[in-house]
C-alpha positions as CSV (number, residue, x, y, z in Angstrom):
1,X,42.4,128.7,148.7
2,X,43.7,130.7,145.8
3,X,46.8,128.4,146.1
4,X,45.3,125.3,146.5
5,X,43.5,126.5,143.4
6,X,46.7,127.6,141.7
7,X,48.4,124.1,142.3
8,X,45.5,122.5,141.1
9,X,45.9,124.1,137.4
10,X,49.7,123.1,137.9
11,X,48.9,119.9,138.3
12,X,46.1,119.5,135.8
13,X,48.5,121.3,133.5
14,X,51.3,118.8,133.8
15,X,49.3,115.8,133.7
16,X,47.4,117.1,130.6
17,X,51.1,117.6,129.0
18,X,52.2,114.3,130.0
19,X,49.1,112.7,128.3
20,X,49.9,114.6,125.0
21,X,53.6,113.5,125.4
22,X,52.7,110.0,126.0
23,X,50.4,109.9,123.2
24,X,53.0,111.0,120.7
25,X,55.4,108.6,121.9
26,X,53.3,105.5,121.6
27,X,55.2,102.5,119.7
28,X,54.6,99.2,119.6
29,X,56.0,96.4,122.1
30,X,55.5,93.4,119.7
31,X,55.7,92.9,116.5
32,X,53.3,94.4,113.8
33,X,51.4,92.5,111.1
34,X,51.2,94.4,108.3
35,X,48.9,93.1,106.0
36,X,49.0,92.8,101.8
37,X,45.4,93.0,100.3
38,X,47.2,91.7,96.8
39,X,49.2,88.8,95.8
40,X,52.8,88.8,95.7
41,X,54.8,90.5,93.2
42,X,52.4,93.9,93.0
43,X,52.0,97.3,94.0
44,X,51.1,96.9,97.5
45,X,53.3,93.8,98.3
46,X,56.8,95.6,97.0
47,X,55.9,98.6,98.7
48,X,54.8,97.2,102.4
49,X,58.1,94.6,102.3
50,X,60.3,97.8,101.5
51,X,58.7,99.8,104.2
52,X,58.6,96.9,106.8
53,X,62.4,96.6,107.1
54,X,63.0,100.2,107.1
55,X,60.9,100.5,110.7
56,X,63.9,98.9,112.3
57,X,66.9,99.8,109.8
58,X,65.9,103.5,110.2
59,X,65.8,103.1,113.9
60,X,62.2,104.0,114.3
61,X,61.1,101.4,116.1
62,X,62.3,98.2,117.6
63,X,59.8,96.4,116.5
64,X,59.7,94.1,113.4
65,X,56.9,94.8,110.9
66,X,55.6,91.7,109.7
67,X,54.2,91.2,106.0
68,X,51.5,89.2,105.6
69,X,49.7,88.8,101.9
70,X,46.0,88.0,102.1
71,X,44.9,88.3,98.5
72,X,41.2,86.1,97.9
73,X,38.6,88.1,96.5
74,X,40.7,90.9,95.1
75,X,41.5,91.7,98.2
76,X,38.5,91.2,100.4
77,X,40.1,88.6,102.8
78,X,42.9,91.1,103.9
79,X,40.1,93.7,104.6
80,X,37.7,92.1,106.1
81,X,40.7,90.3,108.5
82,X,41.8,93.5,109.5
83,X,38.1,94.5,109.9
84,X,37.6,91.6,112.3
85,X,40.7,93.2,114.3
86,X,38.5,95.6,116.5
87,X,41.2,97.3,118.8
88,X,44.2,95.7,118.0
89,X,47.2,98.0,117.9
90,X,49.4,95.3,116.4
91,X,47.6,95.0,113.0
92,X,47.7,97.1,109.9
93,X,46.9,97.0,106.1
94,X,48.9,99.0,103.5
95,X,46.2,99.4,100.3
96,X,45.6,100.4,97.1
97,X,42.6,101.6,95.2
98,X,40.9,98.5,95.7
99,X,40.1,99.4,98.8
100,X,37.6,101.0,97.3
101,X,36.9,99.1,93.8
102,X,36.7,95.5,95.5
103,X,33.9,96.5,97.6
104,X,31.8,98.5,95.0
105,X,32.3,95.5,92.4
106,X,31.7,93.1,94.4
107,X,28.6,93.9,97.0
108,X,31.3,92.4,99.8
109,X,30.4,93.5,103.0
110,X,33.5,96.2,103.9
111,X,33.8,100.1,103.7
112,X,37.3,102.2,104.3
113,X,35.1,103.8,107.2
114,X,35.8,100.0,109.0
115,X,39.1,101.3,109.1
116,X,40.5,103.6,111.3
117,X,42.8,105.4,108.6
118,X,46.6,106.1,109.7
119,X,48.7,107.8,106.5
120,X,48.4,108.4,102.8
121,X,52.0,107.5,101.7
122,X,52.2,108.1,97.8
123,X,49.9,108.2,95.1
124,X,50.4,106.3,91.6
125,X,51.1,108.5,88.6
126,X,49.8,106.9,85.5
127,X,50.6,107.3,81.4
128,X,48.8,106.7,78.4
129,X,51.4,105.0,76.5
130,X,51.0,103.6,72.7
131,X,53.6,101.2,70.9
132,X,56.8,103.4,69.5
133,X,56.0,102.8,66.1
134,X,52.5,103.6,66.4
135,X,51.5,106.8,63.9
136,X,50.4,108.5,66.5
137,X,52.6,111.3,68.2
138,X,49.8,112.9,70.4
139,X,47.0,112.2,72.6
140,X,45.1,114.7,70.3
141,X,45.8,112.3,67.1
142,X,45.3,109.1,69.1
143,X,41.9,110.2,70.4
144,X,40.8,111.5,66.6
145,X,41.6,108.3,65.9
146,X,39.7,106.3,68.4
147,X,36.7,108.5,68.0
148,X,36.5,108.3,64.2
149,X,35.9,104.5,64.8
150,X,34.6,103.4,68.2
151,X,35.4,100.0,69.5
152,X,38.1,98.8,66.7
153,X,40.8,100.3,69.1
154,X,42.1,98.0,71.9
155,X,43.0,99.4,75.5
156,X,44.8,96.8,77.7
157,X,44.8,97.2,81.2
158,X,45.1,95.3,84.4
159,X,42.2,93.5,85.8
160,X,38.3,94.5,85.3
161,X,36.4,96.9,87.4
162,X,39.9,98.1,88.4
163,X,42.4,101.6,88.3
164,X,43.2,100.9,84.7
165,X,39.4,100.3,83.3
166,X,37.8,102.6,85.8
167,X,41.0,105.2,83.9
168,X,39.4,104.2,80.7
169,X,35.9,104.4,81.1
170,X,37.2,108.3,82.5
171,X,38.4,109.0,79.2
172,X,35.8,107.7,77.1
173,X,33.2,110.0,79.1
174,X,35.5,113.0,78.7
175,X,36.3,112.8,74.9
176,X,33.3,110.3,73.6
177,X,35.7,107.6,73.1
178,X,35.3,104.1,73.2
179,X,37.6,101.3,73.0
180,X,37.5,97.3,73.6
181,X,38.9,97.0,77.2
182,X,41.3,94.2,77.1
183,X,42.2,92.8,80.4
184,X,45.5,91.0,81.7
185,X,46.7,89.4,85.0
186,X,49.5,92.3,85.8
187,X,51.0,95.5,84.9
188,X,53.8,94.4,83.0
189,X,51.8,91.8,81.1
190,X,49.8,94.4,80.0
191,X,53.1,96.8,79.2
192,X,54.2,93.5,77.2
193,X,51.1,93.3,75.1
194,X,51.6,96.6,73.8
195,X,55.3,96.4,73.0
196,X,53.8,93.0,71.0
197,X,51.1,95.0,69.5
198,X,48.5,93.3,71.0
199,X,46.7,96.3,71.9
200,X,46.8,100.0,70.8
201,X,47.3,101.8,74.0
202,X,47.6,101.2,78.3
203,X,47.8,103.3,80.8
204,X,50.2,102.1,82.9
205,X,51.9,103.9,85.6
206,X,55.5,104.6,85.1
207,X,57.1,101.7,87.4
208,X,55.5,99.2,84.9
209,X,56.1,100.7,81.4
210,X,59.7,102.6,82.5
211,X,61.9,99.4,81.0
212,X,60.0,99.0,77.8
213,X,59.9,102.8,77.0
214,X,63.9,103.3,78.0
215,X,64.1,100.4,75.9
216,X,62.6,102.7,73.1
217,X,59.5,100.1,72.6
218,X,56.8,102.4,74.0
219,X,55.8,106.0,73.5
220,X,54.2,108.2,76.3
221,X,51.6,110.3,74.9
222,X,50.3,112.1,78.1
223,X,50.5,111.9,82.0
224,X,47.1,111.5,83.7
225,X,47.1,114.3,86.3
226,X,47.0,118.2,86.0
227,X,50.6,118.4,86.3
228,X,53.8,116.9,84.7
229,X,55.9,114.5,86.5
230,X,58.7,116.5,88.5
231,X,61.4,113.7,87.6
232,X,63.9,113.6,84.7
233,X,62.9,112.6,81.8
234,X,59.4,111.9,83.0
235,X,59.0,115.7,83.0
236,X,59.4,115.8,79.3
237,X,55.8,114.0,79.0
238,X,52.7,116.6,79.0
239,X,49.6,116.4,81.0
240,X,46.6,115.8,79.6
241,X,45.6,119.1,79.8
242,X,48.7,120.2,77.8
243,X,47.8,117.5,74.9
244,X,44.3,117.9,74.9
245,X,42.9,121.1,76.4
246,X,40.9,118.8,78.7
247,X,42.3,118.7,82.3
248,X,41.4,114.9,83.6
249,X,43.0,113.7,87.0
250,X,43.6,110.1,88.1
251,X,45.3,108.8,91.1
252,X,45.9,105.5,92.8
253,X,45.8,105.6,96.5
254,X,48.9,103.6,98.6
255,X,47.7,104.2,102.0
256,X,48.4,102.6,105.4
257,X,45.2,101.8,107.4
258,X,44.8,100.0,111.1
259,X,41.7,98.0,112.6
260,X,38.6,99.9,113.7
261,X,38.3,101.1,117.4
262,X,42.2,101.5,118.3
263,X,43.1,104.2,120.5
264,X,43.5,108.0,119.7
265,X,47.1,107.0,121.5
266,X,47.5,104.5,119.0
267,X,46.4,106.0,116.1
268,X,48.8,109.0,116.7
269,X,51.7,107.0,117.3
270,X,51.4,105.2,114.0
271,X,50.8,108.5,112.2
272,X,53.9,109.7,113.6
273,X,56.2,106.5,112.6
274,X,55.0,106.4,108.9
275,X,55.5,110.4,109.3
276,X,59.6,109.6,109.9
277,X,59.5,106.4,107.4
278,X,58.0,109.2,104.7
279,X,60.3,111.4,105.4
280,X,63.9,108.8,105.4
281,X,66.0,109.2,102.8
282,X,65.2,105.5,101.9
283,X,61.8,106.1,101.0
284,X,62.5,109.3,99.4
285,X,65.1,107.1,97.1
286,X,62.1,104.9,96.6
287,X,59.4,107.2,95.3
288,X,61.8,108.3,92.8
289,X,62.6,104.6,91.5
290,X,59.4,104.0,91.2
291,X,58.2,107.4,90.0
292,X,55.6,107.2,92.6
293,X,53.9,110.8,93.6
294,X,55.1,112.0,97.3
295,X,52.3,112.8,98.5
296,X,51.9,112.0,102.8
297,X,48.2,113.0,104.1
298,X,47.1,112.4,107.8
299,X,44.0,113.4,110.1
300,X,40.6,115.2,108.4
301,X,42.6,116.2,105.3
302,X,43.7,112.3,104.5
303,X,39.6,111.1,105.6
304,X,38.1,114.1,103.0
305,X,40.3,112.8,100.3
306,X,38.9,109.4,100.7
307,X,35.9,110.5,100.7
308,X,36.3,112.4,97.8
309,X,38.6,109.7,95.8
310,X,35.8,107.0,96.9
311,X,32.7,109.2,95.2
312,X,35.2,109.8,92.1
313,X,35.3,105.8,91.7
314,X,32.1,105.1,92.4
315,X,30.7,107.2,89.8
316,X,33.2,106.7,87.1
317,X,32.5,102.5,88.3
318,X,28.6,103.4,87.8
319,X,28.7,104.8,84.6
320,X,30.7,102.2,83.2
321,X,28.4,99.4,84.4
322,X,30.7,98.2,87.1
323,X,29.0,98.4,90.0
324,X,27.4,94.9,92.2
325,X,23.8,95.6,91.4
């Protein structure tokens, strides 16, 4: 009996190994579409059609990864597509903060929990940036400025009720600040405006301003985060904190999410192949081109920063009047 008993464990042992082994190995047998909440040209779209080559080029899988840009309703349609997905393990969405903004603004009916969350693959750095020949050398003297007559100074920015207003609305809680919010189509129209002096100040993130400021047209005043950039020249710039004495923090989320009610199997076996795409020298080479923030997150740890980042949005979103009421 105590053999019998003893093979039993063996074999229960084995098997219970096997299923952890298989689970980590999952791939997928047909090709992947990878979904583009944004139009072409953006964040999310460069980012997902550099990844989506890389899957095979890197040898990760043998599968192709298929981009597919879904844009209507800043975003909504790629969402709420994927959303409709229940269970398929051949569908995923790469997003950025509108993943949260789109649905707060806009009373549409979606939630990041619809989503069975795979990887956090970066985060967005952003700048406040003024024109070069601006007198102002210092977040300090710009803010003094902008307080001393509210609403005269412009702040352009991409979109409403998105990253770079919901940025703005941060800072005009945190110093008592307020400027006219000027929105444009794009990051580098906004970039453009201010090297035209069409507006005072952005805060665009690096990728979108780094031409116009190597071009000696723009002036970085302060990084938006509680630490500098760790890249040359970009490490020259101080934090807010440094400039200020007020330590403010603002991220933008580029994370990979699949359809709700895959498998645990599945979900593993995606975490796994963006965990050797993150860690290829290609991407690496990537995230410093585009001064974008390494920053991979998977399991509970990436699910309590959304929830974190999510309440952070919402409530800067609420006070600035941005909410669907």
């Amino acid at each position: 009996m105590g053999h019998l008993l003893l093979v039993a464990v063996l074999v229960m042992g084995v098997a219970g190994l096997w299923t952890a082994i298989s689970a980590a190995a999952w791939q997928p047998d047909k090709p992947v579409e990878f979904n583009i909440p944004a139009g072409t040209g953006g964040g999310a779209d460069i980012m997902t059609r550099f990844i989506s080559p890389l899957f095979q080029k890197a040898k990760i899988t043998d599968q192709p990864f298929i981009p597919v840009n879904r844009s209507g309703g800043a975003g909504a349609e790629g969402f709420l597509h994927v959303k409709g997905k229940k269970g398929d393990p051949y569908t995923l969405t790469l997003t950025l903060d509108n993943l949260f903004t789109t649905p707060l603004a806009t009373g549409v009916p979606f939630n990041w929990r619809d989503l069975t969350p795979i990887a956090r693959l970066a985060l967005d750095w952003f700048v406040l940036w003024v024109n070069a020949e601006s007198p102002y050398k210092t977040a300090k003297e710009y803010f003094d400025a902008v307080k001393k007559e509210p609403g005269k100074f412009k702040m352009a920015g991409t979109g409403t009720k998105q990253e770079d207003q919901i940025i703005t609305v941060q800072l005009e809680q945190a110093f008592g600040l307020k400027w006219a919010y000027v929105p444009f189509k794009g990051g580098g129209d906004v970039a453009v405006s201010l090297v035209g002096k069409h507006s005072d100040s952005t805060v665009n993130n690096p990728s979108e301003a780094v031409s116009h400021w190597r071009a000696g047209k723009l002036r970085p005043l302060a990084v938006i985060d509680s630490e500098r950039i760790p890249l040359p020249e970009w490490d020259k710039i101080p934090t807010l904190k440094e400039a200020t004495g007020v330590d403010i923090s603002y991220h933008m989320l580029r994370g990979v999410f699949a359809p709700p009610g895959i498998s645990k199997e599945v979900q593993a076996g995606y975490v796994e192949l963006f965990k050797r795409v993150f860690e290829s020298d290609e991407y690496q080479k990537y995230l410093r081109d585009f001064a974008l923030k390494p920053a991979f997150l998977t399991g509970d740890e990436y699910v309590r920063w959304l929830e974190q980042k999510e309440a952070l949005t919402k409530d800067l979103m609420d006070k600035g009047g941005m909410l669907k009421k």
